[in-house]
N, C-alpha and C positions, 0 to 999 in steps of 0.2 A: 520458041518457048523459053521464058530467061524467069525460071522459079525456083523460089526455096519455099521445100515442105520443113516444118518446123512443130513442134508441141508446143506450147503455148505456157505452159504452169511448168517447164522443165529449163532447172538452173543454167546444164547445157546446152541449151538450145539458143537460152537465153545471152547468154557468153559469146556462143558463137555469132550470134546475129549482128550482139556490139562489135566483135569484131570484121565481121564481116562488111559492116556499115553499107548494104545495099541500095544503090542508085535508088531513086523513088520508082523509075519504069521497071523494076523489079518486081512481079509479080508473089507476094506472100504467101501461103496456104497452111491455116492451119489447121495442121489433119485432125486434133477431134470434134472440132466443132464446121470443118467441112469435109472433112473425110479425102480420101483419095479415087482419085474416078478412076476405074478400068482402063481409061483410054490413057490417062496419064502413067498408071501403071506400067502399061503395057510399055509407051516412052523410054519410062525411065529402066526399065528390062534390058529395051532393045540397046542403048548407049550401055549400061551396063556390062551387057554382056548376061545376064542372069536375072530371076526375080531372089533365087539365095543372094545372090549378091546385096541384095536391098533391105533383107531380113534379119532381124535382130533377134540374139539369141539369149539377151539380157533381159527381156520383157518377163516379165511374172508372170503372164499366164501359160507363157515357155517353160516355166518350170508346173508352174500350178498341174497341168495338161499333160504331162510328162513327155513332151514331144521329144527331149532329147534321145528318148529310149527308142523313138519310133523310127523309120527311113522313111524319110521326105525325101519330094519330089519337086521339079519348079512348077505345076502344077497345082500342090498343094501349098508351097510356098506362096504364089498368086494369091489362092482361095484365103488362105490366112491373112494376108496382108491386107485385102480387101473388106475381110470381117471386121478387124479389128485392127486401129490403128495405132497401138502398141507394135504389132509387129515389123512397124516398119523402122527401119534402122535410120536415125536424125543426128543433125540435120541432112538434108539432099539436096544440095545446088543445081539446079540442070542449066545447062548454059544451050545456044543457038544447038553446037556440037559435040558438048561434053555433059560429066555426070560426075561429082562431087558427092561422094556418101561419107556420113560418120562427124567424128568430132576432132579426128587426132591433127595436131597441131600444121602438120606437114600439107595434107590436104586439105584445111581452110586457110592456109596460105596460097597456095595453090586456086582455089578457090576465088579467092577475094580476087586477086589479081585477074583472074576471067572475066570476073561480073565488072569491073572497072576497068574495061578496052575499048 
């Protein structure tokens, strides 16, 4: 599985993707208009390390829902991701072996360099 989830209307994303300049057998997804399946979910968890790991604490309805106030679980972290894909923290490279979250400069270096081996 060699994907990047990505927003689509998001300047970030959109930065990153230019940079990232993905092979064409690179599979795209973007999550609000195809969502993220469970199973991939679960994928990208498992390389993780965590479904926190994947979750974004930037998203507005994170604040809206006053989740910060709340203790969360990876459970619940899952269940949120899944509703709504805001909460997933973008972009997310999964490569054969690894997992690529976020935007910061270090790991879509790191990054690109995977997807172009």
């Amino acid at each position: 599985m060699r994907t990047i989830f990505y927003l689509e209307t998001c300047k970030t994303c959109q930065k990153a993707l230019e940079f990232l300049a993905p092979p064409k057998e690179i599979e795209l997804i973007e999550i609000k208009s195809k969502g993220v399946s469970e199973k991939a979910l679960d994928h990208m968890a498992k390389l993780a390390g965590s479904y926190e790991a994947l979750f974004s604490r930037r998203a507005i309805l994170y604040r809206q829902r006053n989740l910060g106030e709340k203790t969360l679980f990876e459970k619940d972290y899952k269940s949120l991701i899944l509703e709504h894909y805001t909460f997933l923290k973008r972009p997310v490279v999964v490569t054969d072996e690894a997992i690529f979250i976020g935007n910061a400069k270090a790991v879509l270096e790191v990054a690109k360099q995977a997807l172009h081996q």
